[in-house]
C-alpha positions as CSV (number, residue, x, y, z in Angstrom):
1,X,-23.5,105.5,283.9
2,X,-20.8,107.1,286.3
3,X,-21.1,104.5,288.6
4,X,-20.9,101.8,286.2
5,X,-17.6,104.1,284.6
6,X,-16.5,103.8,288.8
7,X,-16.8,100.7,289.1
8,X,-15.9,99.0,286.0
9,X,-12.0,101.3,286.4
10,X,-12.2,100.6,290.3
11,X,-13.3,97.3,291.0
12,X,-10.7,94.1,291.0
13,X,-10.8,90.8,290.2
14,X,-10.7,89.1,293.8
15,X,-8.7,86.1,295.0
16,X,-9.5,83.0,293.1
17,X,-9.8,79.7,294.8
18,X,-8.0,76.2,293.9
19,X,-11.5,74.3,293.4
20,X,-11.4,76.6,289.9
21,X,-7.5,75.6,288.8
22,X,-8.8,72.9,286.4
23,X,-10.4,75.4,284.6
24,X,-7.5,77.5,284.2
25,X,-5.4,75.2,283.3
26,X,-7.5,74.5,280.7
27,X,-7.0,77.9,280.0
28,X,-3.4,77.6,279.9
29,X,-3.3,74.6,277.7
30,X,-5.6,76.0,275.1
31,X,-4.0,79.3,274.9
32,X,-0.5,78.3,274.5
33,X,-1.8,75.5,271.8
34,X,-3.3,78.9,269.8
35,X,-0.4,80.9,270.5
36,X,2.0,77.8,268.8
37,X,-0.1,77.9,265.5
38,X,-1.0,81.1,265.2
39,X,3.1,82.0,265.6
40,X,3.4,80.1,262.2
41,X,2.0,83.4,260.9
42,X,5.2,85.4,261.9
43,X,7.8,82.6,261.1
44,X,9.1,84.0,257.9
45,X,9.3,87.3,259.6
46,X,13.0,87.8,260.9
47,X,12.6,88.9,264.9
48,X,14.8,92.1,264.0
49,X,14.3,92.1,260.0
50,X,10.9,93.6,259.9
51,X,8.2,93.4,257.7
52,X,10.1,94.8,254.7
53,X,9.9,94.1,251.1
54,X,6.1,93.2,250.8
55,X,6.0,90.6,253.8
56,X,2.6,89.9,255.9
57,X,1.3,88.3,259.0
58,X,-0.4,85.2,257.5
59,X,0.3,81.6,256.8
60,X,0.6,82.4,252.9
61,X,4.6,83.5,252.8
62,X,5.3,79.8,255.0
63,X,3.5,78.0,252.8
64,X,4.7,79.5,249.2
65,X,8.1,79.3,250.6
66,X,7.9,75.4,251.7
67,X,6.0,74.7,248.6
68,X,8.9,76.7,246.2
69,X,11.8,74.9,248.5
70,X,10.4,71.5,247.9
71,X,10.0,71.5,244.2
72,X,13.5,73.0,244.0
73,X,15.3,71.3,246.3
74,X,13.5,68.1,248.1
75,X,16.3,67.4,250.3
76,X,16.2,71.0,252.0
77,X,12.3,71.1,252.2
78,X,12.5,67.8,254.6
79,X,15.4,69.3,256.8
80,X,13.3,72.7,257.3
81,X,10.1,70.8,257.6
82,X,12.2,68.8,260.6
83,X,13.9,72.1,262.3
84,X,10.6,73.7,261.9
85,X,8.5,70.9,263.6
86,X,11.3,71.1,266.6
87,X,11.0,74.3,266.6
88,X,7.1,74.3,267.5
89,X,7.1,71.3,269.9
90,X,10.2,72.5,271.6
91,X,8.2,75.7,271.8
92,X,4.8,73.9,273.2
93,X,6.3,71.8,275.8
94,X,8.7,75.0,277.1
95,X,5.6,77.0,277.3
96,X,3.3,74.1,279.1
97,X,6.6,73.4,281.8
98,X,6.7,76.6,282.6
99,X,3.0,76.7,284.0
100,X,3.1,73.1,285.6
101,X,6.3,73.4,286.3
102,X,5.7,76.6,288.3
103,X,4.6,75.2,291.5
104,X,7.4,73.0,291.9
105,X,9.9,75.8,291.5
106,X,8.7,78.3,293.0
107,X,7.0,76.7,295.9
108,X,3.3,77.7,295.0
109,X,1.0,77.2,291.7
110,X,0.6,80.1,290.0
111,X,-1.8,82.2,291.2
112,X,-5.4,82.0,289.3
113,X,-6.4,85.6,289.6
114,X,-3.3,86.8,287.6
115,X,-4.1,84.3,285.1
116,X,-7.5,85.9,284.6
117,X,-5.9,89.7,285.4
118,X,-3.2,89.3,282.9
119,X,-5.1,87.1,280.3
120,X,-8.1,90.2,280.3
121,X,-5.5,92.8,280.2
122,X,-4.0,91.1,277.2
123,X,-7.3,90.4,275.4
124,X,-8.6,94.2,275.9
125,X,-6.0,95.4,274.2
126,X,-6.0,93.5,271.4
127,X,-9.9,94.5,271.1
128,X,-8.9,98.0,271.1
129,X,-7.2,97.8,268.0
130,X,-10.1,97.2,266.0
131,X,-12.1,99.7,268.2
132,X,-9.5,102.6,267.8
133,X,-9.1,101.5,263.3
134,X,-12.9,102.1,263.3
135,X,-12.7,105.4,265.3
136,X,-9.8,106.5,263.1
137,X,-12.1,105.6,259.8
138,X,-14.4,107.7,261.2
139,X,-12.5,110.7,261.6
140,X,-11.4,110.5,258.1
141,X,-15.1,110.2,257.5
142,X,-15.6,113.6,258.9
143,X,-13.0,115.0,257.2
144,X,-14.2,114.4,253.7
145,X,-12.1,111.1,253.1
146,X,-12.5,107.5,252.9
147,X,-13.4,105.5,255.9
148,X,-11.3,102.6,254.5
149,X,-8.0,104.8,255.4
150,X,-8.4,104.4,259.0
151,X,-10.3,100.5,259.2
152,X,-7.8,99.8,257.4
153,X,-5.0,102.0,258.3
154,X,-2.2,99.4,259.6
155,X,-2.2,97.5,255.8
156,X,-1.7,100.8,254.3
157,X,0.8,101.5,256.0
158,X,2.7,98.4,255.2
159,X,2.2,98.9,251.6
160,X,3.0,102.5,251.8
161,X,6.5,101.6,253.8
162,X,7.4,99.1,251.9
163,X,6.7,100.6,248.4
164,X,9.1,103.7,249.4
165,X,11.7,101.1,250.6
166,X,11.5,99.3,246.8
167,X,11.3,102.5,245.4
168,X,13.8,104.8,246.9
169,X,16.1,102.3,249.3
170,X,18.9,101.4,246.9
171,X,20.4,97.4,247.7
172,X,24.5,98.6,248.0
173,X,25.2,94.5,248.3
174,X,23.2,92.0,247.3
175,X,25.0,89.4,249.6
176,X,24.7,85.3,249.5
177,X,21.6,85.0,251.6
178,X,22.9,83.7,254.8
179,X,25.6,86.5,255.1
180,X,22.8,88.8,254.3
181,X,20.2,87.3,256.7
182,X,23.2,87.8,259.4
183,X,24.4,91.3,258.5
184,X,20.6,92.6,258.5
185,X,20.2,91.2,261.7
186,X,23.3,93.3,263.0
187,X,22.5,96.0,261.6
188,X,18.6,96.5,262.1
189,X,19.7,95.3,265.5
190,X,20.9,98.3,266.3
191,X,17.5,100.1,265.3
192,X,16.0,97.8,267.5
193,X,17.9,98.0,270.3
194,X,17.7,102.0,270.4
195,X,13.8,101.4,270.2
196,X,13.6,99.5,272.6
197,X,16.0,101.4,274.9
198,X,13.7,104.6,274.1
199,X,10.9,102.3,275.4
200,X,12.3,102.5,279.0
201,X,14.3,105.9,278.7
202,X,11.5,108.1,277.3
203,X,8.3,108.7,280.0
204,X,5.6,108.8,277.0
205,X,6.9,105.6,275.3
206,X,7.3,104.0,278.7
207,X,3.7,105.1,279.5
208,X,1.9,104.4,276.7
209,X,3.7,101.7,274.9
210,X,6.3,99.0,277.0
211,X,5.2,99.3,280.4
212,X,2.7,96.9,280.5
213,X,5.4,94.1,278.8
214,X,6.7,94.8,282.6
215,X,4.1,94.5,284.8
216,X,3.5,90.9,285.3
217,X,4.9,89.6,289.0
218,X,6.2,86.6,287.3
219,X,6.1,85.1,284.3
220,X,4.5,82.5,281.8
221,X,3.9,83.2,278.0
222,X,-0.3,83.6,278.6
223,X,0.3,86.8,281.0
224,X,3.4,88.8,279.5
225,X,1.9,91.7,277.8
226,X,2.2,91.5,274.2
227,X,4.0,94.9,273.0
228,X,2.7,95.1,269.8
229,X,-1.1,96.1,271.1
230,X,0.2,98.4,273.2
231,X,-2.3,102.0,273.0
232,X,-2.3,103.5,271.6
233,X,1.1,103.6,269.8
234,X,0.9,100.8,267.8
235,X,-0.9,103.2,265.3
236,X,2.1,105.5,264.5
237,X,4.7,103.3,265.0
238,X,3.7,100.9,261.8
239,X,5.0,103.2,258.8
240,X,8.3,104.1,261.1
241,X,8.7,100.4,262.1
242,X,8.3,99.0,258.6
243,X,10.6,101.8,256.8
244,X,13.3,101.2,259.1
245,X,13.3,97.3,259.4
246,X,12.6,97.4,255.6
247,X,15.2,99.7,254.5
248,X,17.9,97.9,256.7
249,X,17.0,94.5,254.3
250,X,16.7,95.8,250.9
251,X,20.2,97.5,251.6
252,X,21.7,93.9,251.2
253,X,18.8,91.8,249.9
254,X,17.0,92.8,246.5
255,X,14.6,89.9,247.2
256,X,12.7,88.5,250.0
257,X,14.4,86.1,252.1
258,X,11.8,83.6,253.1
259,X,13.7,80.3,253.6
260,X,17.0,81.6,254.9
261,X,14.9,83.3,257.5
262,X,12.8,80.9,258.1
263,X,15.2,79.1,259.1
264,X,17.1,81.6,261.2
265,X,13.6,82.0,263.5
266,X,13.4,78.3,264.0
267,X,17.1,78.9,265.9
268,X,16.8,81.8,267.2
269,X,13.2,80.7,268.4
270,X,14.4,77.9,270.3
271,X,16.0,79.5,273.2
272,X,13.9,82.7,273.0
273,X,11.2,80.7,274.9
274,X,12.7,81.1,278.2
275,X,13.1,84.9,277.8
276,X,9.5,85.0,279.4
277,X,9.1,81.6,281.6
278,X,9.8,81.9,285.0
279,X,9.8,78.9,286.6
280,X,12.2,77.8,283.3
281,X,15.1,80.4,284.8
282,X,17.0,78.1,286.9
283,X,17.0,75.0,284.1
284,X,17.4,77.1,281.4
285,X,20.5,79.2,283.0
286,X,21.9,76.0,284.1
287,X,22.1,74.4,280.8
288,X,25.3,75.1,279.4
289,X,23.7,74.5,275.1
290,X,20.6,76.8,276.3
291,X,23.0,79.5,277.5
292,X,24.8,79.5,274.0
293,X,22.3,79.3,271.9
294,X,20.7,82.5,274.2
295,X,24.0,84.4,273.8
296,X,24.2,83.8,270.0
297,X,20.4,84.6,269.1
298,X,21.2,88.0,271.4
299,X,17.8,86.9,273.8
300,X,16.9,83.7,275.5
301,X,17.0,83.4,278.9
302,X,19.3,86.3,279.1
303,X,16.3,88.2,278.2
304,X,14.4,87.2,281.4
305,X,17.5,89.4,282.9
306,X,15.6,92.3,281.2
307,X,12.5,92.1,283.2
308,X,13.9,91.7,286.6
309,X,12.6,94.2,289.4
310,X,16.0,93.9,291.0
311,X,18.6,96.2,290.0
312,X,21.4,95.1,292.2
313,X,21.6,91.8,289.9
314,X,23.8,94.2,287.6
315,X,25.1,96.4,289.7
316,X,22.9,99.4,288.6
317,X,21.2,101.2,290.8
318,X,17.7,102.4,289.3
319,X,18.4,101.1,285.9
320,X,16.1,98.4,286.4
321,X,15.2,96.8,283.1
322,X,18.2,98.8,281.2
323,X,19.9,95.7,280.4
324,X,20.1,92.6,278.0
325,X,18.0,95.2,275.7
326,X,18.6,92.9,272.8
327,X,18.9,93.8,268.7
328,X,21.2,91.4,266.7
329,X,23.3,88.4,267.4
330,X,25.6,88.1,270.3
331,X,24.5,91.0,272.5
332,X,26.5,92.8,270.5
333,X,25.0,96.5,271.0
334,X,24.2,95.6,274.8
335,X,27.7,95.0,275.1
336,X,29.4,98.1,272.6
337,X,26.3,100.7,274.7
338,X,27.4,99.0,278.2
339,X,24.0,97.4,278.7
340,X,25.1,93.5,278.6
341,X,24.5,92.0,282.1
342,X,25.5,88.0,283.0
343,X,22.6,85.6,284.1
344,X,22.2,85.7,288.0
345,X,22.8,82.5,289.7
346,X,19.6,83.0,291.4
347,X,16.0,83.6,289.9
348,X,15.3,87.4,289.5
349,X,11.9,88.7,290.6
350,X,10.3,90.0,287.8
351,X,8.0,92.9,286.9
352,X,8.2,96.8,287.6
353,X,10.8,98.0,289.7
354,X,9.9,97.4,293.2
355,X,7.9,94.7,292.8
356,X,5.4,97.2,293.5
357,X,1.1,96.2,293.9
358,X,-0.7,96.7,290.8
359,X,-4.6,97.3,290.7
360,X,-5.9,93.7,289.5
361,X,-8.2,95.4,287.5
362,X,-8.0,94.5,283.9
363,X,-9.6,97.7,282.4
364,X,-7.3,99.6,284.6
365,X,-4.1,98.5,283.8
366,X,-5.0,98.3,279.6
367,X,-5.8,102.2,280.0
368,X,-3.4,103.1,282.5
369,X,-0.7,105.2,280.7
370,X,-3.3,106.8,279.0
371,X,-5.5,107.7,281.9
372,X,-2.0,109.2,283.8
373,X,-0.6,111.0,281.0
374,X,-3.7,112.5,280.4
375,X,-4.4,113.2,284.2
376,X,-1.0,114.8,284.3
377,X,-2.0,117.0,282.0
378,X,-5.1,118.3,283.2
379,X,-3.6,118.9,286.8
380,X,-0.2,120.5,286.1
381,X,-1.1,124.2,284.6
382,X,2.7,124.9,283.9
383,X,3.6,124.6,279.9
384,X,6.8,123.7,281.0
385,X,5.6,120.6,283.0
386,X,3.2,119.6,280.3
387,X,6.4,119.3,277.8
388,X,8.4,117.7,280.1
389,X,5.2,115.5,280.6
390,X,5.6,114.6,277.2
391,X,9.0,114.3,276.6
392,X,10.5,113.9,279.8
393,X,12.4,111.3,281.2
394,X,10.5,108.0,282.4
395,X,12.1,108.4,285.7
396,X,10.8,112.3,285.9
397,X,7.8,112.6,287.7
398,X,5.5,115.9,287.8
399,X,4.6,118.0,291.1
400,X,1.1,116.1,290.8
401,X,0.6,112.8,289.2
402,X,-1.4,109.7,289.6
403,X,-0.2,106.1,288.7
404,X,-3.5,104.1,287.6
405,X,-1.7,100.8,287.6
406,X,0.6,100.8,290.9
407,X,-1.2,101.2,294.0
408,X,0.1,104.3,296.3
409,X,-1.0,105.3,300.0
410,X,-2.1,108.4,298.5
411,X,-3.5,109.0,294.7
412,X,-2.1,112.0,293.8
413,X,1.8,112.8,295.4
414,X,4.6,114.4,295.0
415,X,7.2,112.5,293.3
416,X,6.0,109.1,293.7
417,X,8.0,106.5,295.2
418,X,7.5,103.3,294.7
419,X,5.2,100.6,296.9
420,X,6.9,98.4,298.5
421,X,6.6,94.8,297.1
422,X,4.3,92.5,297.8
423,X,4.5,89.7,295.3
424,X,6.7,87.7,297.9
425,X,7.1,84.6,296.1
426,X,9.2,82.0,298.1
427,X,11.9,82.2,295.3
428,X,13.4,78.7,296.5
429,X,16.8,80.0,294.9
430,X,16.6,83.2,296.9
431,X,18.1,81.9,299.5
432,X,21.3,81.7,297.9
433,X,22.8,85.2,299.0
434,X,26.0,84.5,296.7
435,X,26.9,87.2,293.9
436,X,28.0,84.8,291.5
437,X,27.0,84.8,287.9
438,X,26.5,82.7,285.2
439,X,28.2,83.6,281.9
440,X,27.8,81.6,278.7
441,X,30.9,79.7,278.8
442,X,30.7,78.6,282.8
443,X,29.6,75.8,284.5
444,X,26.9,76.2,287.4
445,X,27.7,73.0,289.7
């Protein structure tokens, strides 16, 4: 069993040749044509509004709202029917371009093995979830309690969270429903955006909960690493996540706003596609409506600034990733906390700072801020160390500490520095050595 343990955490997925790229674009196709449908599920869910006031990941909300709008007004239900069919296909076509589009930008196809590395990683940690809910149920078990509190922990959360937020959140102004849809986007924004920040700031959330969004070299929608599996967070973040987001709309909504933000996703959906695409950078940041609709929505393809591994794109030194954060219309906190950065004129690098070689190990990667944090804290005695383990900065390091996901020339070091990149795509852009940037309102000839 040890040496199945060894192997299963130390083996990696080799190189993959071309002979196989049919099948993965097969792969590709049939992944992105789930992750279009399956989206529907979240459509009536505002991207910074939450879950509050009773909402749920399903179809049901979508269709009781289009069936409502289209006995009350007809004339509406066809426009949003239109927007959100645009919406979708828009979506679909973004997401296919930017894998067949790949090669041609970048100057080779995108590489098979991260497809399967990325596309495992992704899948493992969704199948923890149920894993960890049934471990959870039975702990409760032991305890005395219902198993049904921890299988099915995440729905009574919701309920929980949003029952406190209809009970004890008062509504100070119930504003006309697209002035409310915008001012609860500015102001759970700013929740958001301090999340998120803590994401990158703090060592444990980094770790354990957005450091794997990150780690992909470069990017198509099938290998980013979805946030919301991350492990094992996602289990005491729900009843935080839904208060917050919840509270923030019933202060000026008494009702649920299913149309008015359906409608506001289909936008803001739109040019949120290319936050994650990179072969889409240099169209997307070229295109003069793309860039304004990006800068309005507060994402976009100023998102994809976010994930660059280069931090001299903004002029900041080590703060890789601390920029174009996000959280409400018009980069508005980026820009009042001094985290707003312009697009490049050339097409970042993406992933962990560095670029640095990650073990293409699925099983590695999905349990790797758990395996270091834990690690740490079996090999550094000091109480002192172990707290600023835990609540330390993410760019503090302990006397001993291992990395499970980036490879090092030695396993356990001294404050680790980073590997030296190897992902050296032949950017085609790259060799434009020009520090010009691309604002919303400018013109790239």
């Amino acid at each position: 069993m040890k040496k199945l343990l060894h192997f299963a955490f130390n083996s990696e997925v080799p190189d993959i040749g071309e002979r196989y790229r049919k099948i993965a674009s097969a792969l590709i196709v049939l992944f992105i044509l789930g992750y279009s449908i399956g989206f529907l599920q979240l459509i009536h869910l505002g991207a910074y509004l939450g879950p509050g006031l009773g909402d749920k990941v399903s179809f049901q909300p979508l269709l009781d709202s289009l069936s409502e709008l289209h006995s009350q007004k007809p004339a509406l239900w066809y426009g949003l029917i239109t927007l959100l069919s645009f919406t979708i296909l828009f979506r679909l076509v973004a997401m296919l371009s930017g894998y067949f589009l790949f090669e041609r930008e970048e100057g080779q196809p995108y590489p098979i093995k991260w497809i399967v590395v990325f596309f495992l990683t992704n899948l493992l940690s969704t199948l923890v979830i149920p894993i960890l809910l049934f471990v959870l149920g039975g702990l409760f078990l032991l305890s005395g309690l219902d198993f049904d509190l921890g299988w099915h922990w995440i729905e009574h959360n919701v309920r929980l969270a949003n029952q406190l937020v209809l009970d004890y959140v008062p509504t100070l102004v119930d504003a006309p429903a697209p002035l409310a849809v915008f001012i609860i986007a500015v102001i759970s924004g700013f929740f958001h955006y301090w999340f998120h920040r803590l994401g990158h700031t703090q060592r444990f959330l980094w770790l354990l909960f957005h450091r794997p969004h990150h780690m992909t070299p470069a990017l198509i929608q099938s290998t980013t690493m979805a946030v919301f599996t991350a492990l094992p967070l996602f289990i005491f973040l729900i009843l935080p996540y839904n208060l917050v987001f919840g509270a923030c709309t019933k202060l000026f909504s008494s009702e649920p706003l299913y149309t008015e933000v359906i409608i506001y996703n289909c936008l803001i959906l739109i040019p949120e596609i290319f936050g994650h695409q990179t072969a889409l950078y240099r169209i997307a940041s070229r295109s003069r409506l793309i860039r304004w609709m990006s800068f309005i929505s507060g994402g976009g393809v100023y998102h994809y600034m976010h994930h660059s591994s280069e931090p001299e794109h903004c002029g900041r030194s080590g703060a890789v990733n601390l920029v174009n954060i996000g959280g409400g219309p018009l980069f508005i906190w980026d820009i009042i906390f001094g985290t707003y950065c312009p697009l490049s004129a050339k097409t970042p690098r993406a992933g962990l700072s560095g670029q640095p070689e990650l073990h293409m190990n699925p099983l590695r990667l999905t349990l790797a801020g758990v395996a270091q944090l834990s690690d740490e804290l079996l090999q550094n005695p000091s109480w002192r160390e172990k707290w600023r383990i835990l609540i330390g900065s993410s760019s503090y390091s302990p006397p001993v500490s291992t990395d499970f996901a980036v490879k090092t020339s030695a396993s356990k070091t001294k404050q680790a520095t980073p590997s030296a990149p190897i992902y050296n795509f032949a950017f085609r852009s790259e060799t434009d050595t020009t520090s010009k940037v691309i604002t919303a309102n400018s013109v790239q000839e």
